[in-house]
LUMDREN-300198 format. One line per 5 residues: for each residue x, z, y of C-alpha. Coordinates in nm, 3 decimals, padded with zeros to 5 digits. Each point is the difference from the previous one (the first is absolute). Layout:
% LUMDREN-300198
X,Z,Y; ...;
% end
This chain:
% LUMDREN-300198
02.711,-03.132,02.717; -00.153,00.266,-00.185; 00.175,00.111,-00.309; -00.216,00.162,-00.282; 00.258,00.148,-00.252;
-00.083,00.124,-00.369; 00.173,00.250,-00.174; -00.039,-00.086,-00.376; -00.100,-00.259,-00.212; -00.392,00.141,-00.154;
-00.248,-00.265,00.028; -00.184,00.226,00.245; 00.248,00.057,00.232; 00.077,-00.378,00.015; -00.342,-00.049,00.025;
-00.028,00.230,00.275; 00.279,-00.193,00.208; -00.194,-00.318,-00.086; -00.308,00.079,00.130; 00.163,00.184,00.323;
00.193,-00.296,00.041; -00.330,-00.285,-00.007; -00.244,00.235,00.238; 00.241,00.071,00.238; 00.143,-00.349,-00.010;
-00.377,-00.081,00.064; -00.118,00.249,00.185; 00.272,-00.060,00.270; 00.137,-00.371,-00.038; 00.345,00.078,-00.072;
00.227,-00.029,-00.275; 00.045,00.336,-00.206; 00.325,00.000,-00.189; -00.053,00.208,-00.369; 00.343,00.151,-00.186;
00.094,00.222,-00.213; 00.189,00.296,00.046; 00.205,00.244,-00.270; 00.002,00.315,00.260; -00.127,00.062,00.321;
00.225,-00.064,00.331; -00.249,00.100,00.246; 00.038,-00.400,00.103; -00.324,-00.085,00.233; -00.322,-00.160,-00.145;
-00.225,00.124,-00.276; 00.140,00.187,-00.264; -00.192,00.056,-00.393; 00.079,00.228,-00.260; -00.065,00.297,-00.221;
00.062,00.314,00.116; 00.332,00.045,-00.172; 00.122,-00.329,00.114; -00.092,00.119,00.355; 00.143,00.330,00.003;
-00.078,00.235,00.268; -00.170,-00.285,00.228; -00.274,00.013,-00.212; -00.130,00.352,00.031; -00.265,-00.033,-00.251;
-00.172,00.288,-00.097; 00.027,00.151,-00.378; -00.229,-00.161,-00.269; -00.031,00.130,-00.379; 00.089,-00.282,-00.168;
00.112,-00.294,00.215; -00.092,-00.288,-00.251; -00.363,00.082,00.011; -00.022,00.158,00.362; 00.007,-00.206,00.318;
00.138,00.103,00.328; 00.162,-00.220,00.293; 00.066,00.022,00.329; 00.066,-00.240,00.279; 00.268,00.129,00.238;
00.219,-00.135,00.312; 00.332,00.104,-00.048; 00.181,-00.150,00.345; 00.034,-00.358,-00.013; -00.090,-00.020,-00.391;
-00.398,00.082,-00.178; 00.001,00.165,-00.277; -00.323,-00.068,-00.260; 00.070,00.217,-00.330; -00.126,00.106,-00.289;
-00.031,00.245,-00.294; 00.034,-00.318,-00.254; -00.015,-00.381,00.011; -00.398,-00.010,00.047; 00.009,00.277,00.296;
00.223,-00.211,00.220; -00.174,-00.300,-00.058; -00.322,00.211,00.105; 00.176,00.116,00.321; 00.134,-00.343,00.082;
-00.430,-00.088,00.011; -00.031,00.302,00.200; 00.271,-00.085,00.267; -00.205,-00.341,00.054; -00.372,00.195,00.025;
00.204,00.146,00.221; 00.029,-00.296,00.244; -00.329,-00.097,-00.076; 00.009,-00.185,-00.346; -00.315,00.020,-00.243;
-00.128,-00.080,-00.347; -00.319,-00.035,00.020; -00.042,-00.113,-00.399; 00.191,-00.143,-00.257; 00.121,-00.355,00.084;
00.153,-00.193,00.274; -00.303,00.005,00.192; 00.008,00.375,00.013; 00.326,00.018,00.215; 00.018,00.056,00.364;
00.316,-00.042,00.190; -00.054,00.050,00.341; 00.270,-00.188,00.233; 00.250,00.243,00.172; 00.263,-00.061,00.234;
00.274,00.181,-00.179; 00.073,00.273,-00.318; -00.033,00.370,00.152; 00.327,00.180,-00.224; -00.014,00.294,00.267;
-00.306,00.330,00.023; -00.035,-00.018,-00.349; -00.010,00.323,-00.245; -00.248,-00.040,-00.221; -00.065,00.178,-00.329;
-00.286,-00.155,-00.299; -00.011,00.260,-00.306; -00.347,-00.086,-00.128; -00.183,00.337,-00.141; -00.073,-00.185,-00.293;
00.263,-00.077,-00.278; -00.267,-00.215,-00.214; -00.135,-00.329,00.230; -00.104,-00.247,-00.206; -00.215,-00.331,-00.117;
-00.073,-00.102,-00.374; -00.098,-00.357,-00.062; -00.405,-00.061,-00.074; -00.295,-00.243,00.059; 00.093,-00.367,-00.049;
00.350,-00.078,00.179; 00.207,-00.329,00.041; 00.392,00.050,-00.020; -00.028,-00.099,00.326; -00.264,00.295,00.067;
00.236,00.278,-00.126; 00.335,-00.114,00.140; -00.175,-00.018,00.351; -00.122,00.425,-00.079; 00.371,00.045,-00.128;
00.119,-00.145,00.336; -00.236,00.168,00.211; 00.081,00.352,-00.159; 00.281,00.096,00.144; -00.073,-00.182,00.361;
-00.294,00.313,00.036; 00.119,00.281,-00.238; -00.085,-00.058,-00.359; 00.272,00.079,-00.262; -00.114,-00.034,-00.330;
-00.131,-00.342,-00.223; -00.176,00.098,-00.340; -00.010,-00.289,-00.206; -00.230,00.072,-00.270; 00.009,-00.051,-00.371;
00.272,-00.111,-00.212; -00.081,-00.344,00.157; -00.199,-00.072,00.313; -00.239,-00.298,-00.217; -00.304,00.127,00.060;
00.034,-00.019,00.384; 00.151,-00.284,00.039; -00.254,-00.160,-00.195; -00.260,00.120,00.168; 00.132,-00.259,00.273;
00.179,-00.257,-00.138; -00.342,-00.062,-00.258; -00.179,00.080,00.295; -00.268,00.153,-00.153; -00.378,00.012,00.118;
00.125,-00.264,00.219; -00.062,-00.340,-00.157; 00.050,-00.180,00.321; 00.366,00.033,-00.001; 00.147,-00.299,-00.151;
00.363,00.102,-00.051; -00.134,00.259,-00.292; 00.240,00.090,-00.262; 00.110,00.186,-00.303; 00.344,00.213,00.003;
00.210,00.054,-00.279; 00.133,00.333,-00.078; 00.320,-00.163,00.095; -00.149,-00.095,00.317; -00.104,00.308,00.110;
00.291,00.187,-00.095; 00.194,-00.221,00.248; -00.231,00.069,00.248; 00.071,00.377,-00.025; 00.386,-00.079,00.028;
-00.058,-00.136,00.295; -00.162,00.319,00.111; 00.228,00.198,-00.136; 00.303,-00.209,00.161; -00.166,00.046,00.380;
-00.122,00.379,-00.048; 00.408,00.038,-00.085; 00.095,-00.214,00.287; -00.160,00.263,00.217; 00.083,00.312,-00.155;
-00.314,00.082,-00.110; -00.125,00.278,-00.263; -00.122,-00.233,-00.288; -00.261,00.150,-00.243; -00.123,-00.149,-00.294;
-00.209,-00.006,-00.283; -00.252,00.265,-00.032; -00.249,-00.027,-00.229; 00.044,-00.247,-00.360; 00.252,00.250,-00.131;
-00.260,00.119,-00.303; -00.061,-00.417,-00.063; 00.371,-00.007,-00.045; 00.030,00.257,-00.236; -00.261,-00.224,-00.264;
00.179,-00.349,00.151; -00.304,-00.135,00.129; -00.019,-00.166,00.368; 00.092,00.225,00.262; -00.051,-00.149,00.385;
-00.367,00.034,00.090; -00.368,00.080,-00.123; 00.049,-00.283,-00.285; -00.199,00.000,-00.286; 00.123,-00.013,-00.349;
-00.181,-00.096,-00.337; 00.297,-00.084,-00.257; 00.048,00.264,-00.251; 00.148,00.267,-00.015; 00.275,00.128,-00.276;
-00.098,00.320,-00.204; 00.318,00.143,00.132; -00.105,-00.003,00.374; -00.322,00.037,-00.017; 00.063,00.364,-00.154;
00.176,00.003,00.386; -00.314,-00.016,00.159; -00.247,00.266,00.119; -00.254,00.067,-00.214; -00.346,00.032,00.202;
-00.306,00.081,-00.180; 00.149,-00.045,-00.298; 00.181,-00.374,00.038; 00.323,-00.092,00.127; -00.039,-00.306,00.153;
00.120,-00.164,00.337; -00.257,00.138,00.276; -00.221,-00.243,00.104; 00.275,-00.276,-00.159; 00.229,00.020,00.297;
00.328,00.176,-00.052; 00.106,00.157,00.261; -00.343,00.188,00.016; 00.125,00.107,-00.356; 00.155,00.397,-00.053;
00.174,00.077,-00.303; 00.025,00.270,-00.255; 00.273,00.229,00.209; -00.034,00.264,-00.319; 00.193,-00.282,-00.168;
00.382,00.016,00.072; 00.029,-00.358,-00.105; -00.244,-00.096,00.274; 00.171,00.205,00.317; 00.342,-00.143,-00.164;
-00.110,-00.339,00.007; -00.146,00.058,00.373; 00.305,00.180,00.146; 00.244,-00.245,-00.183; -00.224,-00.332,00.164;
00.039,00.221,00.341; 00.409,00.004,-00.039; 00.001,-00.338,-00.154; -00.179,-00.135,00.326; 00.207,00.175,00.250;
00.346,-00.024,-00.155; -00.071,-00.402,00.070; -00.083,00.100,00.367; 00.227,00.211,00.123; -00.103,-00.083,00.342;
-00.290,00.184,00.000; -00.049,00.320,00.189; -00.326,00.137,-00.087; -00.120,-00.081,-00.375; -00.352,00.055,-00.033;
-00.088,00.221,-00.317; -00.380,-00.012,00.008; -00.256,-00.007,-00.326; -00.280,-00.200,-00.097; -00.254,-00.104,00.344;
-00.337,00.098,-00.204; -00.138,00.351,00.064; -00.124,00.210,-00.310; 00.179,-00.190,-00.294; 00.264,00.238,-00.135;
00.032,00.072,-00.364; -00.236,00.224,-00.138; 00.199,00.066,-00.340; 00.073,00.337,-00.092; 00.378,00.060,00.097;
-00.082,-00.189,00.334; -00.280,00.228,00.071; 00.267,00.240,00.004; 00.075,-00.036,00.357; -00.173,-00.144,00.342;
00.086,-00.389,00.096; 00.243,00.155,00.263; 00.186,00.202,-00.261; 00.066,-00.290,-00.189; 00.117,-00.192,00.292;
00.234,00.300,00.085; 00.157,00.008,-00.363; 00.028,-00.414,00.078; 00.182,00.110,00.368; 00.167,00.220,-00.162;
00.216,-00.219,-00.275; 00.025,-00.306,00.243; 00.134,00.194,00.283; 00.358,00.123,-00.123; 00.042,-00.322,-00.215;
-00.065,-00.222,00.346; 00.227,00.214,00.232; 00.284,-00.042,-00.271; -00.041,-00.370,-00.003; -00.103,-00.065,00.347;
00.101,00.283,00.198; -00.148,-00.132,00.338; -00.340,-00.113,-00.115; -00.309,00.239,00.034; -00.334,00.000,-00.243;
-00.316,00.001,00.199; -00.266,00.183,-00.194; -00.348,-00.073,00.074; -00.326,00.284,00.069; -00.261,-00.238,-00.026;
-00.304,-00.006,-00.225; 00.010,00.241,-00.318; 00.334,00.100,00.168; -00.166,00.124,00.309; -00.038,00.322,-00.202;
00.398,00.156,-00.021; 00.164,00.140,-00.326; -00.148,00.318,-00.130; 00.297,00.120,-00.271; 00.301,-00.280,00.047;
00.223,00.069,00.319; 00.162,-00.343,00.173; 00.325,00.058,-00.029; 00.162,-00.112,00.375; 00.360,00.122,-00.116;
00.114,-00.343,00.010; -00.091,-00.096,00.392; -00.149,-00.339,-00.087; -00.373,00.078,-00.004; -00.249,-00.117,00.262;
-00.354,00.079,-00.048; -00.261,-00.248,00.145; -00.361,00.117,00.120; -00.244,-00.333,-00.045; -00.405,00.186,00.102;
-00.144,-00.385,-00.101; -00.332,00.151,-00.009; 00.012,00.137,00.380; -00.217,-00.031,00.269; 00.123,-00.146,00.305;
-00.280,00.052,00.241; 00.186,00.372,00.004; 00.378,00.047,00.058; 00.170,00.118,-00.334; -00.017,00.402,00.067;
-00.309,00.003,00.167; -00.207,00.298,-00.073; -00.319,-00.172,00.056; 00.042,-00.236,-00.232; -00.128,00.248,-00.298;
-00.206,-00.017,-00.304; -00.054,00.382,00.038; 00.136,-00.008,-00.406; 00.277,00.236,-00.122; 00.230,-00.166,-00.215;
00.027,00.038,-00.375; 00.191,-00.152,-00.187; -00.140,-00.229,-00.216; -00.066,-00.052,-00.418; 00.279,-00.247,-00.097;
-00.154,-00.329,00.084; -00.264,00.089,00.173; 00.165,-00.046,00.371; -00.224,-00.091,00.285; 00.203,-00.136,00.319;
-00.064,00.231,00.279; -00.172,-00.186,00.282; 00.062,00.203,00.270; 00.332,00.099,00.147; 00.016,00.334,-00.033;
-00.020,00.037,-00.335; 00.250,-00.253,-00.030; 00.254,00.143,00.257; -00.079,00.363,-00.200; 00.107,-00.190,-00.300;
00.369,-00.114,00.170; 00.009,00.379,00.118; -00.046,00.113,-00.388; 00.316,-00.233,-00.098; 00.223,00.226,00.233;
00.249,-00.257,00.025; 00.111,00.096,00.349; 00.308,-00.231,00.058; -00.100,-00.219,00.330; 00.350,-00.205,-00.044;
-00.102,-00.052,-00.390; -00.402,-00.080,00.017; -00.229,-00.277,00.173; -00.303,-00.114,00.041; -00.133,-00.336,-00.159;
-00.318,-00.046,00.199; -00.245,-00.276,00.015; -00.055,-00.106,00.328; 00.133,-00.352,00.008; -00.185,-00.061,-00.331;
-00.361,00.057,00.002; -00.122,00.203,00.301; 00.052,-00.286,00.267; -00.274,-00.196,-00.175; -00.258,00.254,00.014;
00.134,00.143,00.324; -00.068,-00.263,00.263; 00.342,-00.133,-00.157; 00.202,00.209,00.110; -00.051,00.086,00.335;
-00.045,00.380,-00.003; 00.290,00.051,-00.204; 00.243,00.009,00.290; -00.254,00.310,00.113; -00.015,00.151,-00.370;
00.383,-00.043,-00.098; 00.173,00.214,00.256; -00.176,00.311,-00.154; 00.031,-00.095,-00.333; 00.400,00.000,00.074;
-00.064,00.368,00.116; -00.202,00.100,-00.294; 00.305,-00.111,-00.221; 00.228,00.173,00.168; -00.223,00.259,-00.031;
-00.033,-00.038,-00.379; 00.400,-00.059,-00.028; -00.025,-00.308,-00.022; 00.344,-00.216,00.106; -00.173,-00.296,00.087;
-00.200,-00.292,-00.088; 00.014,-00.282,-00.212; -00.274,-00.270,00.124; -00.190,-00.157,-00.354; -00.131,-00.295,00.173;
-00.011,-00.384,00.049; 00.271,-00.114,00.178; -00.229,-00.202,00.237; -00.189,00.246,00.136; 00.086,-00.065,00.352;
-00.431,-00.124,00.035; -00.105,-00.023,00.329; 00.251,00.185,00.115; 00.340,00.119,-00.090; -00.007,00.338,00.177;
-00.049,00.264,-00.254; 00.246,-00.111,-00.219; 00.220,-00.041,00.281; -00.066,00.358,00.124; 00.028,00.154,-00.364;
00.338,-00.108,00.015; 00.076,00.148,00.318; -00.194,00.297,-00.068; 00.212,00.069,-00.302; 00.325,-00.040,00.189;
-00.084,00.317,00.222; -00.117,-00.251,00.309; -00.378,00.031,00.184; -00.279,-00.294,-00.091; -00.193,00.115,00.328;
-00.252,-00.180,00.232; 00.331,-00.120,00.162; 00.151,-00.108,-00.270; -00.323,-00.207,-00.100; -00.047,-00.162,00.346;
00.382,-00.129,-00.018; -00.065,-00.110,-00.352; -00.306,-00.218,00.068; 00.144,-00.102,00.328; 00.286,-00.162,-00.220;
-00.215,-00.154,-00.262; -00.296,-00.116,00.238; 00.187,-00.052,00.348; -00.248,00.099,00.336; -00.263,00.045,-00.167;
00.069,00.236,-00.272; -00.193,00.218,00.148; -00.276,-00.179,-00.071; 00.078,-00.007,-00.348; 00.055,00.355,-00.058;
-00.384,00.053,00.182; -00.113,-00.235,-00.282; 00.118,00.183,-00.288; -00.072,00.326,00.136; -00.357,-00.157,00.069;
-00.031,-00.093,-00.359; 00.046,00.353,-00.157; -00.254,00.136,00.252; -00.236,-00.233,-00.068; 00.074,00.022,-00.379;
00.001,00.406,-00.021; 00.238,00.230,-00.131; 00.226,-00.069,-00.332; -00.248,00.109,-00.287; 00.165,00.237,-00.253;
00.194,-00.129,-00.280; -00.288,00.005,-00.275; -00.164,-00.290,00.234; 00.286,-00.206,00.084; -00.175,-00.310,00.002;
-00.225,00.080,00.244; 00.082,-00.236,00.280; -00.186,00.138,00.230; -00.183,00.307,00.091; -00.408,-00.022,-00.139;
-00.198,-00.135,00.284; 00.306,-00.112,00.239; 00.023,-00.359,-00.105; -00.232,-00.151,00.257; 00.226,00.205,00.266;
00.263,-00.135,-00.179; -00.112,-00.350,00.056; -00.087,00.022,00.399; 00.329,00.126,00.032; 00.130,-00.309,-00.151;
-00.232,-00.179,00.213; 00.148,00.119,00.314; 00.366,-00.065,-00.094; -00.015,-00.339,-00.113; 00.025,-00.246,00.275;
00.289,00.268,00.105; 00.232,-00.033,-00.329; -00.037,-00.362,00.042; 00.104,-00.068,00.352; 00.282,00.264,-00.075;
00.127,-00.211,-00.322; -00.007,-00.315,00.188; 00.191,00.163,00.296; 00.259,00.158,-00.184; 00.342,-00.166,-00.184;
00.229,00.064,-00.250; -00.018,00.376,-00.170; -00.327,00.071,00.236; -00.156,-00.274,-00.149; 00.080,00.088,-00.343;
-00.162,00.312,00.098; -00.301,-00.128,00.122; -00.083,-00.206,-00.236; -00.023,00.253,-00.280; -00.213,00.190,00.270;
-00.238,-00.293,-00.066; 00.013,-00.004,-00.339; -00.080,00.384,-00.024; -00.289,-00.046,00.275; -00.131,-00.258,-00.238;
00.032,00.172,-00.330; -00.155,00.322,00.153; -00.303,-00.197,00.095; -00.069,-00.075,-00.387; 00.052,00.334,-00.097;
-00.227,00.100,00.293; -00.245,-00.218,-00.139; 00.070,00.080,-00.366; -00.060,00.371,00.073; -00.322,-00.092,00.190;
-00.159,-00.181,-00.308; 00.094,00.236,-00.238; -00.142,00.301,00.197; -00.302,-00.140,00.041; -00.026,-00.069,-00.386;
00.062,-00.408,00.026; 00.251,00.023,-00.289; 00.025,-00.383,-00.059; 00.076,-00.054,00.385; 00.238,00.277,00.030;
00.210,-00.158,-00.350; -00.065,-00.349,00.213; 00.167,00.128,00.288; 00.342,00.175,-00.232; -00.017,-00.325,-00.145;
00.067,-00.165,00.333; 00.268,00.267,00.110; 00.167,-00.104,-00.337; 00.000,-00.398,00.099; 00.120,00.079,00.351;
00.304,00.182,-00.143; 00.063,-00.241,-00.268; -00.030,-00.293,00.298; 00.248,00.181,00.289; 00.251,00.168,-00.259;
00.264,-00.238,00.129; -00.028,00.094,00.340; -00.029,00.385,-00.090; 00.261,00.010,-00.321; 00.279,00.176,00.176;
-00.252,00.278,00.138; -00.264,00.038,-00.200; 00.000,00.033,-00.393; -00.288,-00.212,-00.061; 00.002,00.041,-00.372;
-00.030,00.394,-00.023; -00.315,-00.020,00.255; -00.147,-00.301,-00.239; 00.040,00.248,-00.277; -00.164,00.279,00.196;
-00.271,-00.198,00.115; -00.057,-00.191,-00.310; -00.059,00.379,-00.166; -00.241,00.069,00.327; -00.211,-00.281,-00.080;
00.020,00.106,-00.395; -00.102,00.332,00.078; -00.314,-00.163,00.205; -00.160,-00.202,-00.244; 00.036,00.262,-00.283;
-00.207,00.237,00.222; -00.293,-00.258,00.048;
% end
C-alpha cells in the first residue's frame, strides 16, 4: 500500500495529501493510506513538506521572501518521493505537478475539468524535478456575474494549473454576487433574488475560508476607500441620493466649483486630500478595515474609479493627483507595517494616476508597498510593448483634470516607464483580458496567441506578474487561454503541442477538428481590430466569409457532439452554441454594413434571446450577463446613430 505522509498540519499541506491520496487511489484502484508525520524518516511512499521541514532532501533553490514566492520540486529519494515546497501553497502546487506528471489535467474549473488517466502503479523513482515560476505575482480577481459556486470552482482550479493569488474586491463582494443571484438582464431565471449585506458578507467568508485552505495570497478591497472616509456605501458602482452632512461634504473634491458625489456614486467620489481631516479619516477607515482582517495579504489602497475629478481648490492645486496619493502612501504605510507587519498596500497607476508624482517621493522604507499597473484603456489587437501600436504623440502631461486615456500602448507602457518603480518582486500587472476583449475578440480565441507576448512585454516593463480583472467564467468556447496564461506565468511553454494535448483532452479524437474550427473562425473573421474598435466583431466586409465558413462546419460540430461523452461533450456542445451565436453576429454585421439598421438591432436582439434562453446550459462557462450588457450597449449605440 502506498503511504502518502504529511509533515505539518497547514490546510495546504493536508490538502495536498488529500488530493494525492483520491487521484492516485483513482487513478490506480488501490487504497492510498494518508498520515502525518512530525520529521522525516526517509520511510518509503510520498513525502510533503516545506522546505525546512524537509531539510536537505528538498534542495529547493533560494527565493526572496518565501511567503510570497513559490518554488517546489518533485524528487525520488530511494524508496521514498519527495514533493516540497517554499510554503504551504508551493507544495500543494507541486503535489498537482507530480500528477501532470503521470498524465493528470484540469482542463477548467469544476469536476468536469479533471482528467485522471488510469495507471498501473505510482512511479516514486527518475524523478528530480524543480517548478520556480519567473513570476512572483499570478493571480485572478473576482468580476462579471459569479455564483458561489462559480468562484469556489476558480479557487479550486487555481492551484491545480498555477494561479496563486484571489482578489476579492471591495469591502464586500455585493455587487457581484448580485449580479447573479438577481440575475440581472436575465428575467427568465426563476430562482431570482435579493442579498442582504449580511448575505453577501457570508458569501465572502466562504471565500475567504477556501483561498486560506489553500494557502493562497488573498487581496482585498481596492477601490471604496474615499466612500469610507464620508460613510457612504462602499462595495460597487452604487448610487447614492441621501444627503450629505456639512461636515463631509467639505471632504469632498471640489470640481468646477461644487463638492458633490461624482455622478452620485461614491466610490467614483475623490476627496479634498489638502484637508488633513479628509486623508485622516481615509487612512484611519484603511487601518480600521484591515485590523478586522488580519488575514489579508495584499490590501488594496486605490482612489476614486472616475478619471479627471480631483479637487480643484487652491491648496489641492498645490500638487499633481499622484502627489497627493504619495503623501496618502506615505502616512498609511509605517502606521500599517506597525500594526500588521506582514500585510502589503497595493497602490494603483490607473487613470489620473497613470501620470507618477512630480514633487512627493513614495517612501518604500517600510518594505510593504506593491505598485499595480491597470492600462484599462489598452488595445489588445497589439501586445502591451508593441511599438506599432503608436499614436505618433509625445506625451505631456496634462492640465489637472483634463486627462485623456491613452489609447494606444505605447504611450501607456511610456507612462509605467515614467513611474520608475523597477521592483519586479513588488509590481504587477492588472490587465483586462478576461474582462472585455473576449467579446469583441472572437471571444477569446486569439488571446492564447496575444498573451504569451504580453507576459514578455511585462517582464520587459518590470513587471512581476499579472493579475487577471475578469469574469470568472470566461472559459467560452474554450478554456485554453486561460488555461495557458496560467502555465505561461509559471515559466512552462503554451505551444502548438501543448494546444493539441489540451483539445485532445477536452474534445477526445477529434479535437483536432475543433481546434481547425476556431482557427477557421479568426481567419474568416480577420485580425483583432485595435482597442479604440473593440466591438467590432468582425473585420468590414468578412462577414459573408464568416458565414460560409460556418456553413461548412456545421453538419461536422454536430455529428462530433452527438459522438462524443462526458467532458468531450461538454465541449462540443458549447462549440455549438458559439457556431450558432457567431452566425447572428455574422448576420448582424451584414445588416448593419449595408445600412439596414433596424435588421441589424433585430438580429442583436435575437443574439440577446438566445443567451437569455441557453444560460443554463452555458452558466459555468460563459458569463452571460456581462455579454447581455455589452450587447445591450451595441444595440444602444445602433439606434442612436440612425
Amino acid at each position: 500500500m502506498l503511504t502518502v505522509h504529511v509533515l505539518g498540519d497547514h490546510p495546504a499541506l493536508v490538502l495536498a495529501g488529500e488530493e494525492l491520496q483520491r487521484c492516485l487511489s483513482q487513478m490506480t484502484g488501490d487504497e492510498v493510506q494518508l498520515i502525518g508525520a512530525q520529521e522525516m524518516t526517509g520511510a518509503a511512499g510520498i513525502w510533503l513538506g516545506v522546505a525546512d521541514a524537509l531539510g536537505d532532501a528538498a534542495r529547493l533553490p533560494k527565493v526572496r521572501d518565501a511567503a510570497w514566492d513559490d518554488a517546489s520540486c518533485v524528487r525520488s529519494a530511494g524508496d521514498a518521493l519527495i514533493i516540497g515546497g517554499t510554503n504551504p501553497r508551493s507544495v500543494l502546487m507541486g503535489a498537482y505537478e507530480y500528477l501532470r506528471r503521470l498524465g493528470a489535467e484540469w482542463l477548467w474549473p469544476g469536476d468536469d475539468g479533471e482528467v485522471l488517466p488510469a495507471i498501473d502503479d505510482v512511479p516514486l523513482q527518475g524523478f528530480d524535478l524543480v517548478c520556480a515560476p519567473p513570476h512572483r505575482h499570478r493571480g485572478v480577481c473576482i468580476e462579471g456575474a459569479p455564483a458561489l459556486e462559480h468562484v469556489l470552482d476558480m479557487i479550486a482550479w487555481m492551484p491545480k494549473v498555477g494561479y496563486n493569488a484571489y482578489f476579492l474586491q471591495f469591502q464586500v463582494a455585493g455587487y457581484f454576487w448580485r449580479l447573479w443571484y438577481e440575475h440581472r438582464l436575465n428575467s427568465e431565471w426563476d430562482d431570482a433574488r435579493e442579498l442582504t449585506e449580511d448575505e453577501c458578507e457570508a458569501l465572502d467568508r466562504q471565500v475567504v475560508a477556501e483561498v486560506k485552505r489553500r494557502g493562497l495570497l488573498l487581496h482585498q478591497v481596492g477601490h471604496g476607500w474615499t466612500a469610507a472616509a464620508l460613510g457612504l456605501p462602499t462595495d460597487g458602482w452604487v448610487t447614492y441620493k441621501g444627503e450629505i452632512a456639512d461636515a463631509e461634504r467639505e471632504l469632498i473634491a471640489q470640481v468646477n466649483g461644487e463638492r458633490r458625489l461624482w455622478g452620485d456614486i461614491p466610490i467614483n467620489t475623490e476627496l479634498c486630500y489638502s484637508n488633513p481631516e479628509a486623508r485622516r479619516r481615509m487612512v484611519d477607515a484603511v487601518l480600521a478595515w484591515a485590523d478586522r482582517h488580519r488575514e489579508v495579504d495584499a490590501l488594496h489602497f486605490w482612489l476614486s474609479d472616475a478619471p479627471n475629478n480631483h479637487c480643484e481648490c487652491a491648496a489641492c492645486s498645490e500638487y499633481s493627483p499622484a502627489d497627493w496619493y504619495a503623501v496618502l502612501a506615505n502616512e498609511l504605510s509605517p502606521r500599517l507595517a506597525q500594526m500588521a507587519p506582514g500585510m502589503k498596500i497595493v497602490l494603483l497607476a490607473y487613470h489620473d494616476l497613470l501620470w507618477p508624482p512630480e514633487e512627493v517621493a513614495i517612501n518604500r522604507d517600510h518594505d510593504n508597498l506593491i505598485s499595480m499597473f491597470a492600462p484599462i484603456s489598452r488595445c489588445y489587437a497589439h501586445s502591451m510593448a508593441d511599438p506599432e501600436c503608436d499614436s505618433g504623440e509625445q506625451l505631456e502631461r496634462p492640465a489637472r483634470n483634463q486627462m485623456a486615456m491613452p489609447r494606444h500602448n505605447r504611450q501607456l507602457v511610456d507612462l509605467w516607464r515614467i513611474w520608475g518603480w523597477g521592483d519586479r518582486d513588488n509590481s504587477f500587472c492588472f490587465d483586462y483580458h478576461f474582462m472585455w476583449p473576449w467579446m469583441g475578440d472572437r471571444l477569446s480565441i486569439d488571446l492564447a496567441t496575444l498573451m504569451p507576448q504580453d507576459l514578455k512585454d511585462y517582464v520587459a516593463m518590470d513587471l512581476g506578474g499579472l493579475m487577471n480583472c475578469g469574469a470568472q467564467r470566461s472559459f467560452y468556447p474554450t478554456g485554453w487561454p486561460y488555461w495557458a496564461t496560467a502555465r505561461l506565468l509559471c515559466g512552462e511553454t503554451a505551444g502548438p503541442d501543448e494546444r493539441e494535448r489540451y483539445f485532445r483532452l477536452a474534445y477526445g479524437d477529434d479535437g483536432e477538428t475543433a481546434m481547425a474550427f476556431l482557427d477557421g473562425v479568426v481567419e474568416a473573421a480577420g485580425a483583432p481590430r485595435h482597442g479604440a474598435d473593440w466591438w467590432q466583431q468582425v473585420e468590414p466586409g468578412q462577414a459573408g466569409r464568416l458565414r460560409a465558413h460556418l456553413d461548412a462546419f456545421a453538419g461536422t460540430l454536430d455529428d462530433c457532439a452527438v459522438a462524443a461523452g462526458g467532458r468531450h461533450a461538454r465541449s462540443w456542445r458549447l462549440l455549438q452554441h458559439y457556431h450558432q451565436l457567431l452566425g447572428r453576429y455574422a448576420a448582424m454585421q451584414e445588416h448593419r454594413e449595408a445600412g439596414r439598421i433596424d435588421e441589424a438591432v433585430a438580429e442583436v436582439e435575437a443574439a440577446e434571446d438566445f443567451l437569455r434562453r441557453t444560460e443554463p446550459e452555458t452558466a459555468r462557462a460563459l458569463d452571460g450577463y456581462t455579454l447581455l450588457r455589452y450587447l445591450a450597449g451595441l444595440r444602444e449605440q445602433w439606434r442612436r446613430a440612425q
